[in-house]
C-alpha positions as CSV (number, residue, x, y, z in Angstrom):
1,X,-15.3,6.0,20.5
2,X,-14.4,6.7,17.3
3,X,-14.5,2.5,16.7
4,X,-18.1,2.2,18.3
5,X,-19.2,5.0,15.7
6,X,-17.5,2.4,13.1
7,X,-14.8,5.5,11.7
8,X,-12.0,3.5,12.2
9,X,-11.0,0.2,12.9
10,X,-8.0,-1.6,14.8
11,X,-6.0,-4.6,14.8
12,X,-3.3,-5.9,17.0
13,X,0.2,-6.0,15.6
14,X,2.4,-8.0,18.0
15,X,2.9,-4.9,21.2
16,X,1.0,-2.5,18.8
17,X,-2.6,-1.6,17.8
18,X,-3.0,-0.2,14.6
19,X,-5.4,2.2,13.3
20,X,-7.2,2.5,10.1
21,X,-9.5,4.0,8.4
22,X,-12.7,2.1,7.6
23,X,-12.4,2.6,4.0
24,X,-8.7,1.1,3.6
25,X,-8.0,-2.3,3.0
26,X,-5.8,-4.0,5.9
27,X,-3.6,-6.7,4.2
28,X,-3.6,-9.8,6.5
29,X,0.2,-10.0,6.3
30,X,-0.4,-6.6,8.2
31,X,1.8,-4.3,5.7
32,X,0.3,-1.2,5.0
33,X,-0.8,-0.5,1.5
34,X,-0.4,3.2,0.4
35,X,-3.2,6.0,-0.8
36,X,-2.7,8.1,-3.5
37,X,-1.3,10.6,-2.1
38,X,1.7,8.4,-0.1
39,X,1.9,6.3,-3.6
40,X,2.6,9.9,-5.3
41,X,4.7,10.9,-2.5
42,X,7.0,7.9,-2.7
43,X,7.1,8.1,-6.7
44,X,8.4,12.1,-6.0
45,X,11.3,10.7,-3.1
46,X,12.3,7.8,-5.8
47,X,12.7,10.1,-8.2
48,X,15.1,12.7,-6.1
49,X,16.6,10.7,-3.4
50,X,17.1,12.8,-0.6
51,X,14.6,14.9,-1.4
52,X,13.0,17.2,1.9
53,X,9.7,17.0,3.2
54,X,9.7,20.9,2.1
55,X,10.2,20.4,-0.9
56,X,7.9,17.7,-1.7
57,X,5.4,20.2,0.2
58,X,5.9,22.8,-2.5
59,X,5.9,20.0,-5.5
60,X,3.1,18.3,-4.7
61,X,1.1,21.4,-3.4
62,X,0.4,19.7,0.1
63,X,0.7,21.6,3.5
64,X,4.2,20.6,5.5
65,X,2.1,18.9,8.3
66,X,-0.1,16.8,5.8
67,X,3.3,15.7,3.8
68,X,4.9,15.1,7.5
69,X,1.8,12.8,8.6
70,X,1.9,10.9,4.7
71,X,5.8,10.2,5.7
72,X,5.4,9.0,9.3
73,X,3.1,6.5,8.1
74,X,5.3,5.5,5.6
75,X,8.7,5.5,7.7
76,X,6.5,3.5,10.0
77,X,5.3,0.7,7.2
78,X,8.9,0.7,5.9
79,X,8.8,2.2,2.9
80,X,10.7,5.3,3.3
81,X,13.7,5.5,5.4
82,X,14.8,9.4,7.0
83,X,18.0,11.0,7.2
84,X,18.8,14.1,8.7
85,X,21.6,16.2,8.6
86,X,21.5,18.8,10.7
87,X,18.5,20.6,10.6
88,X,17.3,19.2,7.2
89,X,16.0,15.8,6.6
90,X,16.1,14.0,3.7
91,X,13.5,11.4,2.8
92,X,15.0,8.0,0.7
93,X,13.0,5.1,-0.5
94,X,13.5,2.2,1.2
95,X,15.2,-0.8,-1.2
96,X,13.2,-3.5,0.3
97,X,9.9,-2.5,-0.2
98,X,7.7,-4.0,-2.4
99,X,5.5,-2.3,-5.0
């Protein structure tokens, strides 16, 4: 639906179809390329490895679940990797990505 009313668009990544937004540029290698808010995101985990999603909440003045849905789009694309301890998790750029 959502498609047909021309919101979003898809495209078939191997077993997976992908979202996006209609506004957001797709890169034909498929990678994702970050907003501003995921670009400031990652800038915040680079700077304190190991930083929690919490904490990044409170920094960047973003609700938990808006920081949580930024992350899992960027755990998914690769360019943050998650480690949790317990019950906290600790967000880590990834070394491999490129930007």
């Amino acid at each position: 639906m959502l498609e047909k009313e021309e919101k979003i668009k898809s495209r078939h990544d191997g077993f997976y179809k992908r979202f996006y937004p209609i506004g957001m540029k797709v890169p034909d290698d498929g990678r994702v390329i970050l907003n501003k808010i995921q670009l400031d995101i990652l800038e915040l985990i680079k700077q304190k490895p190991g930083i929690s999603q919490s904490e990044i909440s409170e920094l960047i003045g973003l609700s938990n679940a808006t920081v949580n849905y930024h992350i899992s789009i960027m755990v998914n694309a690769g360019y943050v990797k998650l480690d949790r301890k317990g019950r906290k998790t600790m967000c880590f750029a990834r070394l491999d990505e490129e930007n």
